[in-house]
N, C-alpha and C positions, 0 to 999 in steps of 0.2 A: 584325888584319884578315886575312881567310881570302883567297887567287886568286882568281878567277873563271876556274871551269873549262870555261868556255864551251861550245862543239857539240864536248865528247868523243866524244860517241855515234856522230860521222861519221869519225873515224881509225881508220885501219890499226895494227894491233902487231905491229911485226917478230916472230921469235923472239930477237933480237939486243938487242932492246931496242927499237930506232928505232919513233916513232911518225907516220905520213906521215899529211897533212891535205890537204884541199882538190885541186882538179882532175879532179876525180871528174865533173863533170855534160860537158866535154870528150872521154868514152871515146869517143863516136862521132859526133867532128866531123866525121870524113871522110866521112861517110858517114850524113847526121842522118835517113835514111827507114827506115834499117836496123832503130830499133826505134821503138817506142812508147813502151817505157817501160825502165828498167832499175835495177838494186838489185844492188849490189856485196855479199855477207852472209861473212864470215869466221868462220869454226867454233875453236872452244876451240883445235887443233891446229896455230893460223895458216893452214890452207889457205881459198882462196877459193872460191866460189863466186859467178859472176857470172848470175843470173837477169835473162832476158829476155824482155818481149810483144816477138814478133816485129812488124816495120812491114812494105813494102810493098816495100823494092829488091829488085831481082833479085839484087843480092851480099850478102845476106843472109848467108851462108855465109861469105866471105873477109873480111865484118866485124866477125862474131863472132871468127874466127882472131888477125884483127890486132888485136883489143882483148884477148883472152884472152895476146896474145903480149907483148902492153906490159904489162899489169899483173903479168904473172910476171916479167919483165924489172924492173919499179920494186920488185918484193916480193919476189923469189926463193922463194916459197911456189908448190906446183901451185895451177891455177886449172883451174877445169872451169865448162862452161859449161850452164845448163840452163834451156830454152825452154819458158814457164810463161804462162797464158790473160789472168791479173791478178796487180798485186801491191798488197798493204795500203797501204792509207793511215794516216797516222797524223797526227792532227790537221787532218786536210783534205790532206796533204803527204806524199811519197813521200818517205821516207828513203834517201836514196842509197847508204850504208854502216848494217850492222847489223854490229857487232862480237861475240865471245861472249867475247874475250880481255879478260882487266880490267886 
């Protein structure tokens, strides 16, 4: 009888090895007007990329900062941030993390 590899497709891949799951829909508790929508996407090279539909707060700015500043901090990968009109759906549902690391 084979695992169940359950939602792989939403974890992080250290370069280290470590694989970090879950806490991802939290990046912008502080601050829930900040966006509308957001997608964590990691490139072959472990760095991140955290895409964001901008929302509506006026700190719009220091809560991108502070979320790009925690998930470098949990990953030690650079995170660059980039503010984007829409992001796909996939199956009615916005995938939180896009991995390209296998």
């Amino acid at each position: 009888i084979e695992s169940i590899a359950g939602r792989e497709a939403d974890v992080l891949r250290l370069p280290d090895g470590t694989v970090l799951t879950g806490g991802w829909t939290q990046t912008f508790e502080n601050d829930p007007g900040a966006v509308r929508l957001f997608q964590i996407y990691q490139h072959e090279d472990h760095s991140i990329e955290l895409r964001v539909v901008p929302g509506d707060s006026a700190t719009l700015g220091e809560s991108l900062q502070v979320a790009r500043r925690r998930l470098q901090a949990r990953t030690g990968v650079p995170v660059r941030i980039e503010k984007v009109a829409s992001l796909p759906y996939t199956r009615g549902k916005i995938r939180y993390v896009i991995s390209e690391v296998d």
